[in-house]
N, C-alpha and C positions, 0 to 999 in steps of 0.2 A: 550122198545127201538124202533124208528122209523128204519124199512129195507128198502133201495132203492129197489123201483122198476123194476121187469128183465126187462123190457123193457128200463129205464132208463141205467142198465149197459151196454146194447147191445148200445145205443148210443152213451155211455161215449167209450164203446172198439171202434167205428169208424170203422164195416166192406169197408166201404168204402175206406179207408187208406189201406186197408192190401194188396191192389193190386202191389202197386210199386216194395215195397221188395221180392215179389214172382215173380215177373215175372223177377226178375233182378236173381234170385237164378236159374229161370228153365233158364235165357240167357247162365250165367255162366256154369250148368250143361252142357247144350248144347257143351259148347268148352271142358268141358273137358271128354267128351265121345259119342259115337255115338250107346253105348248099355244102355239107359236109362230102356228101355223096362225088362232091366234082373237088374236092381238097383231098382224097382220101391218102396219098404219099405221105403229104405233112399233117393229117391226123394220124395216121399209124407209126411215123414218126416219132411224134411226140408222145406216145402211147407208150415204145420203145424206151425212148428217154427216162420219160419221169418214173415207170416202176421197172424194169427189169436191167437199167439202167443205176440212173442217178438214186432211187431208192433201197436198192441193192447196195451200192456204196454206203452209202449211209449205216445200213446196217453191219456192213462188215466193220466199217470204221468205230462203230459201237462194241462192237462186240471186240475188237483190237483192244480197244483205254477198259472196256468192262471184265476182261479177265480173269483178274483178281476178285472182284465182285460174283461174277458167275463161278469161280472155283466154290463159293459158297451156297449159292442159291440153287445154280443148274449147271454142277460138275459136270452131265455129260454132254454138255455144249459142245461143238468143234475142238474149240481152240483150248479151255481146261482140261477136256478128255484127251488130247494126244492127238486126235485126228487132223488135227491140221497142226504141225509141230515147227517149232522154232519160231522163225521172224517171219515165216507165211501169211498169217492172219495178213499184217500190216501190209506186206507185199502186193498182197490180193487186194485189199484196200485203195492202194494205192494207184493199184493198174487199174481199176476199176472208175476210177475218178478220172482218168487220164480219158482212157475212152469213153466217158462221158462228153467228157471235152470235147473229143475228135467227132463224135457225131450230132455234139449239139451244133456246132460250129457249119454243121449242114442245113439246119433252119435259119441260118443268117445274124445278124446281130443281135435279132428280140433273144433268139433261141439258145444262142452261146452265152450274153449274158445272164440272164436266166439260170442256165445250167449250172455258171460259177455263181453263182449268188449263193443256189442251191445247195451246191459242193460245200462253200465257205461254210454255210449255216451247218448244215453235216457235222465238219470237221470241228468248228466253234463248239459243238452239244457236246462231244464226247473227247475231244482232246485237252489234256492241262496245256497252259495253265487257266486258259478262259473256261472252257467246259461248264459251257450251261448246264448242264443237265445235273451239276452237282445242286444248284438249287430251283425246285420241283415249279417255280413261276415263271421262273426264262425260260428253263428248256423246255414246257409244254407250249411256253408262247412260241420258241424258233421253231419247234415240230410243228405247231399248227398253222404258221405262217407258210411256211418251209412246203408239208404235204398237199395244204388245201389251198388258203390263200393266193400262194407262190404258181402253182401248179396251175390252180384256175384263169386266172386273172394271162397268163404266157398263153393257154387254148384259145381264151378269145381274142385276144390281140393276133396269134398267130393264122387260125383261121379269117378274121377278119380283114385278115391283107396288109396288118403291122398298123390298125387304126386302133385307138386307144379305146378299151372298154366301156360302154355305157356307164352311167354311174350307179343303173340299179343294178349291172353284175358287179361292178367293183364292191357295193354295197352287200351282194351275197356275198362275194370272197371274203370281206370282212366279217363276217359275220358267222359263217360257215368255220372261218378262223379259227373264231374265238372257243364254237363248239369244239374244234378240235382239240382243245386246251383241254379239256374236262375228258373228252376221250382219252389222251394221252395219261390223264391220271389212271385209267382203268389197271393200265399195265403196271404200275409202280405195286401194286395192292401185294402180288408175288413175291415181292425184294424187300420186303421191311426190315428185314433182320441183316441179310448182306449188306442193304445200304447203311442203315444203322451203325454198323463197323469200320466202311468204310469211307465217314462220312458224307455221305450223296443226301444228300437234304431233298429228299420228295415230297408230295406234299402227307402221304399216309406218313412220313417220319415226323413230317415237321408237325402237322394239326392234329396225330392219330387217325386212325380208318375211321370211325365214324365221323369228323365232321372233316375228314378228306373228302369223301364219300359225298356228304352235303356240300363241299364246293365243286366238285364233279358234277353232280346232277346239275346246279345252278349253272355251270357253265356250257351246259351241253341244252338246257331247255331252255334258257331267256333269249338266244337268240333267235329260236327259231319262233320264239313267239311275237319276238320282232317281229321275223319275215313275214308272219302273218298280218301282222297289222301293214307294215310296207307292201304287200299285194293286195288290200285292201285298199289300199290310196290307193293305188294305183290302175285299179278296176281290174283284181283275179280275183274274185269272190269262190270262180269255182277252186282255183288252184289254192286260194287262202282255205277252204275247206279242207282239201285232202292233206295239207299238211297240219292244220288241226287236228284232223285223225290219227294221225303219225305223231303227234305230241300224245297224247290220250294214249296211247298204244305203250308208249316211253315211260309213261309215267306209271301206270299197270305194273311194268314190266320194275321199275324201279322200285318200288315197296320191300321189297326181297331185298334188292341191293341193299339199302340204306339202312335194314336190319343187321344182316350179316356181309359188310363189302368185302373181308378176304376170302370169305367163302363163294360169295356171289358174284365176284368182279369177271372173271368170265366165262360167265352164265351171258352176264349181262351186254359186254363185250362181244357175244356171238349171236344174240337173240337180240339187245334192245339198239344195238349201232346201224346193224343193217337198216332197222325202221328210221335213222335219224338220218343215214346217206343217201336213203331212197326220197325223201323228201327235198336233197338237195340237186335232184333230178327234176323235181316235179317243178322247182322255183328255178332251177334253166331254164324250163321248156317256156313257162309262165312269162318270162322277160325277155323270150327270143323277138326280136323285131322290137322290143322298146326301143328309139334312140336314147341318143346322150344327153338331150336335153331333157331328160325325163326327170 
């Protein structure tokens, strides 16, 4: 029987991906405690979980139902090219979800249902017959919900001893969300012509790249210009500032995009995201010790 090769599974997991959901889990953390230092098990736990874990799955589980699509786009994928052959994809997939399971189930209730929530949304984006991700407005909303939202909103409940998140982080989660939605477009920019074929309705298939592109940027900049105005209530005038600047930076960086998005989508992707998730740092820090009545 032909075994994928470890280097091909390390590709199919996508350490690359596993960034998002972790840094959205240590945002989260962040608001709901300011003694992480004395949680560190169940911070690096959940750290474990949501990207080299639960994010990992996801990604294999994508790349399982995307096969056929990547035979066209990015034949030399894993699973197209041969490198991981037969019903492996799915296998790995599948063991990989399982011991999601087994070690969410180590954070307690928050943290096992969480994980399967997570899983569900995973398997829902990329398996028929549901498969969000055939059309480009659910599956950026489950991704976004799923990576950041999902992610965030478990760190602070879970650091905070399973007490339910203030409502100005719930409020960043939401919100950070939605950003996410418009990042998730960045990646469709590559597959216009495989999904095309294979029906996947994203939004560059459905709107075209150019005003794909303009509801990308819209969905990636309005919230955060919420946030600013929400930490302006709220008395961060300095931390309303520097995420001001981090908009201004985005938006610079955007001009390019919105001229040429398949050319430029990741340009933008490596230069203009990093500035929009470092700002989702600065509006943790900002909220830590607000309560809930806030």
């Amino acid at each position: 029987m032909n075994l994928p090769e470890p280097r091909a599974i390390l590709t199919l997991l996508k350490p690359i991906t596993w960034f998002p959901p972790m840094w959205a889990f240590a945002c989260g953390s962040i608001t709901g405690t300011d003694k992480i230092a004395e949680n560190l098990p169940i911070f690096f736990l959940g750290l474990l979980l949501t990207g080299p874990l639960v994010c990992a799955s996801s990604q294999a589980v994508n790349d399982w139902y995307d096969r056929h699509v990547d035979a066209i786009n990015e034949p030399n994928r894993p699973i197209p090219s041969g490198r991981i052959p037969g019903q492996w994809g799915l296998y790995i997939a599948i063991l990989w979800s399982l011991i999601s399971l087994w070690v969410g189930s180590y954070l307690g209730a928050i943290g096992f249902l969480a994980t399967l929530l997570a899983l569900v949304l995973a398997w829902f984006y990329s398996m028929p017959p549901i498969r969000f991700k055939n059309n480009g407005w659910l599956g950026n909303l489950a991704c976004g919900v799923s990576y950041e939202g999902l992610a965030w909103v478990t760190g602070a409940t879970l650091l905070s001893g399973g007490v339910l998140p203030s409502k100005p982080s719930l409020l960043l989660a939401g919100l950070y969300s939605a950003s996410a939605h418009g990042i998730m477009t960045l990646n469709d920019f590559k597959a216009i012509e495989g999904d095309r074929q294979m029906g996947v309705r994203s939004l560059p298939v459905q709107l075209g790249a150019i005003k794909a592109a303009q509801v990308a940027a819209a969905f990636m900049l309005l919230p955060q210009v919420i946030v600013v105005v929400l930490l302006l209530i709220w008395g961060k005038p300095n931390y309303a500032l520097v995420i001001g600047g981090l908009i201004a930076g985005q938006i610079f960086l955007l001009r390019d995009f919105l001229k040429r998005p398949i050319e430029k989508a990741l340009f933008y992707s490596g230069f203009g995201v990093p500035i929009l998730v470092s700002g989702m740092m600065v509006a943790a820090f900002a909220v830590n010790g607000i309560g809930a009545d806030s």
